[in-house]
C-alpha positions in Angstrom: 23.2 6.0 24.4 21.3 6.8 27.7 18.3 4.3 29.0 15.5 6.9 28.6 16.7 7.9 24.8 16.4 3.9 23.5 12.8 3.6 25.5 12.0 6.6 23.0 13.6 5.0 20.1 12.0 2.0 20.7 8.4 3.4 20.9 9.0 5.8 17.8 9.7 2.2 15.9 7.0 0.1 17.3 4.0 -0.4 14.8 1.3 1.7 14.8 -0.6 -1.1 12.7 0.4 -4.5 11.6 -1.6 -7.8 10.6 -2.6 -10.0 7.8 -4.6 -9.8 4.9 -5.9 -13.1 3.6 -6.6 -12.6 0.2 -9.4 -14.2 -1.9 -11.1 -14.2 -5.7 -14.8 -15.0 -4.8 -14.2 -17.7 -1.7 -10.9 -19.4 -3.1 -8.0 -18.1 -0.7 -5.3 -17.1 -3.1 -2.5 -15.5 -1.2 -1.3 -13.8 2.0 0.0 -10.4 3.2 1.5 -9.4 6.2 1.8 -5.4 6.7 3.5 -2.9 9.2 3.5 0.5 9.8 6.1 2.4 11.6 6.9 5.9 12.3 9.8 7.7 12.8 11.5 11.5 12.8 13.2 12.7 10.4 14.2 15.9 9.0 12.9 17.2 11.9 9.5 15.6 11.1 7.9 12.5 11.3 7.9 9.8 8.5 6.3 6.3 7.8 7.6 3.3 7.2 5.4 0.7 5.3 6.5 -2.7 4.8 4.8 -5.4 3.3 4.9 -8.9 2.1 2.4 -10.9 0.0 3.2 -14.4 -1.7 0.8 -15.9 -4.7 1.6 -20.0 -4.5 -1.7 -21.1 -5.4 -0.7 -21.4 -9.1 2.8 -21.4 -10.8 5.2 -19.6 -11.0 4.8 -18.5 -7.3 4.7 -14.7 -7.3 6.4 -12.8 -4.4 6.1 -9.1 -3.6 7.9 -7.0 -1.0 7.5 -3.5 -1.8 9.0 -1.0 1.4 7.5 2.1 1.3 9.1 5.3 3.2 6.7 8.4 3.0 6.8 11.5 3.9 5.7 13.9 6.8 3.2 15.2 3.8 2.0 11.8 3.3 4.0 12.0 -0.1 6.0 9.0 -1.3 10.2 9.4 -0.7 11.7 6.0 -1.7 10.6 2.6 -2.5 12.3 -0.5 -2.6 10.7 -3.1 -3.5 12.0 -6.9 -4.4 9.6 -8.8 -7.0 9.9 -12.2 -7.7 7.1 -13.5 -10.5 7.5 -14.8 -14.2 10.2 -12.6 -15.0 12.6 -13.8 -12.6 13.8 -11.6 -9.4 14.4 -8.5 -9.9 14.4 -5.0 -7.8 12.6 -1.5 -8.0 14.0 1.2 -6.7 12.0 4.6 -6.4 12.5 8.1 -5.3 10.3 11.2 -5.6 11.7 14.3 -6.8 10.3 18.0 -7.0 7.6 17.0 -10.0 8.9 13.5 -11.0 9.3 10.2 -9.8 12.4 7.8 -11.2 12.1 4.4 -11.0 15.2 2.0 -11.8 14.7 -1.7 -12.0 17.5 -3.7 -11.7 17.9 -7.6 -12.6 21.1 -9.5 -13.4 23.2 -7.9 -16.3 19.9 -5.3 -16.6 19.2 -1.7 -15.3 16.1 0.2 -16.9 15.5 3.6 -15.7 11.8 5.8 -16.3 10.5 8.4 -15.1 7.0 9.6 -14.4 5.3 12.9 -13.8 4.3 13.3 -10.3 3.4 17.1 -9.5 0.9 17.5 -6.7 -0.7 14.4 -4.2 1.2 11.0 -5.5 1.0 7.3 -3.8 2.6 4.6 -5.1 0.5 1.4 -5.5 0.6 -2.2 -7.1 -3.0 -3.8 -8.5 -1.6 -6.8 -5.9 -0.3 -5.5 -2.9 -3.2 -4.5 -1.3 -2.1 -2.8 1.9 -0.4 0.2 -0.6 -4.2 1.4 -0.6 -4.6 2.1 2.8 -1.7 4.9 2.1 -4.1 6.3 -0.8 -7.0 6.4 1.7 -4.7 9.2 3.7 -5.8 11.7 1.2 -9.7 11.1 1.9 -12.1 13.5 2.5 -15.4 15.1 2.7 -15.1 16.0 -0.8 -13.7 13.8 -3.7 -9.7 14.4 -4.5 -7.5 13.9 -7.4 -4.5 11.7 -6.9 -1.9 10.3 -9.0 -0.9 6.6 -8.4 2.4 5.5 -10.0 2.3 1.7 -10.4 5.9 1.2 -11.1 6.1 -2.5 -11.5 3.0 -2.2 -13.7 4.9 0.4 -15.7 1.7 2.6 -15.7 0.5 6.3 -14.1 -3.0 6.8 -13.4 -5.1 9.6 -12.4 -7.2 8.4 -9.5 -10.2 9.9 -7.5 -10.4 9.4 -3.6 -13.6 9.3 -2.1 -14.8 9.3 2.0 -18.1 7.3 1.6 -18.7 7.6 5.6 -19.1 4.6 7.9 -21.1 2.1 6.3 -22.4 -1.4 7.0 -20.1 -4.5 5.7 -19.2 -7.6 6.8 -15.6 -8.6 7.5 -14.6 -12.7 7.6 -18.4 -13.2 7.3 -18.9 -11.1 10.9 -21.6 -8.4 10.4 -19.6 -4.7 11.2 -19.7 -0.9 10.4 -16.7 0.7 9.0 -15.5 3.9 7.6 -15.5 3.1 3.5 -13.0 4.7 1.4 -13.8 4.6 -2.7 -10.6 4.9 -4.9 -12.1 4.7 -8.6 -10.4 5.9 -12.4 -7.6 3.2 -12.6 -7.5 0.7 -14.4 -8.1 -2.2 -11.8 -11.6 -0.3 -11.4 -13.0 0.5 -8.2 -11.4 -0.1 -5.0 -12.8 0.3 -1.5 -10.6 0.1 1.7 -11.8 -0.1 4.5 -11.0 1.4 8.2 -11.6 1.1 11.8 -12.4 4.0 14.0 -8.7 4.3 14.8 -8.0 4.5 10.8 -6.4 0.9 10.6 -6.6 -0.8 7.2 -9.2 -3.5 7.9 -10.3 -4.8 4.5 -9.7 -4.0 0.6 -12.0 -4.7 -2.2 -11.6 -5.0 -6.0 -15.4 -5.5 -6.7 -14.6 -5.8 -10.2 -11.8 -8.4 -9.9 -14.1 -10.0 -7.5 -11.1 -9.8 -5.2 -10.6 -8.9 -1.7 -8.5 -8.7 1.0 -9.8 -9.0 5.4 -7.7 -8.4 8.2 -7.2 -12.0 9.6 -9.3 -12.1 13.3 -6.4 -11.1 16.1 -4.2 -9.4 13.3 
């Protein structure tokens, strides 16, 4: 392989965002998430790569999820494969997006369980816990509100969801006073959730308002 094709290779897979979320219920820190976004071509068009890891050990059993999400040109899921570990032991999720339907197969030892859910039209895949999987939602944002529908495979549930651009709006981020683009995904059953971006689009916050949860990009992530 020739010098200038690996400097090319090597800039296709270098992040295009990447930190950690410290996540907290009111002021109590409660867990940590460490995200990263790659890109690369494929099938002649570019895909993204979104890998994430967040880790409950506040309480018992410790809860550990690594979800790794490939999406598509379209901003449509492909595959996910994602390794749970919580109070039902470890076990995997494996995902993949067909014409109108999504199958998910979760293995465990001595187990395989197989579903499908009905996916026609915008899809993301999301997890009331993983909190980075939003920012992929907030792709679909605009001027006017938009129907999406969020498979929440570990959940076991499909929701119809409503994406909303609320414009840039004041906040405050790790107690620092700031002004960030606000997006509103509401119907599921989690409630409300804003995300919120930088001028460059970069996931910089998440909040469940009614969970009284959130999530801040830790200062230099």
């Amino acid at each position: 392989m020739t010098a200038p094709l690996l400097i090319l290779l090597a800039a296709l897979q270098a992040p295009l965002t990447q930190g950690v979320l410290v996540v907290r219920a009111d002021t109590t820190e409660i867990a940590r998430e460490t995200f990263r976004l790659t890109s690369s071509p494929s099938r002649g068009d570019t895909s993204w790569t979104l890998t994430t890891t967040i880790r409950y050990d506040r309480a018992r059993p410790i809860v550990t999820l690594n979800p790794v999400l490939v999406i598509d040109h379209d901003s449509q899921p492909r595959t996910l494969q994602y390794a749970v570990t919580d109070d039902r032991g470890r076990r995997t999720i494996l995902a993949q997006l067909g014409r109108t339907r999504l199958t998910v197969r979760e293995l465990s030892p001595g187990v395989e369980r197989a579903r499908e859910y009905h996916a026609a039209g915008r899809t993301v895949i999301l997890d009331d816990s993983v909190f980075a999987l939003y920012a992929v939602a907030a792709w679909f944002a605009g001027p006017e509100p938009v129907s999406v529908t969020a498979i929440l495979p570990r959940q076991g549930r499909r929701e119809t969801l409503t994406v909303r651009d609320d414009g840039v709006l004041a906040t405050t981020v790790n107690r620092d006073a700031t002004r960030l683009r606000r997006i509103t995904i509401d119907g599921g059953a989690a409630g409300p959730v804003h995300v919120w971006l930088d001028q460059g689009g970069r996931l910089v916050k998440v909040e469940a308002p009614g969970r009284g949860v959130r999530a801040e990009l830790l200062p230099g992530g």
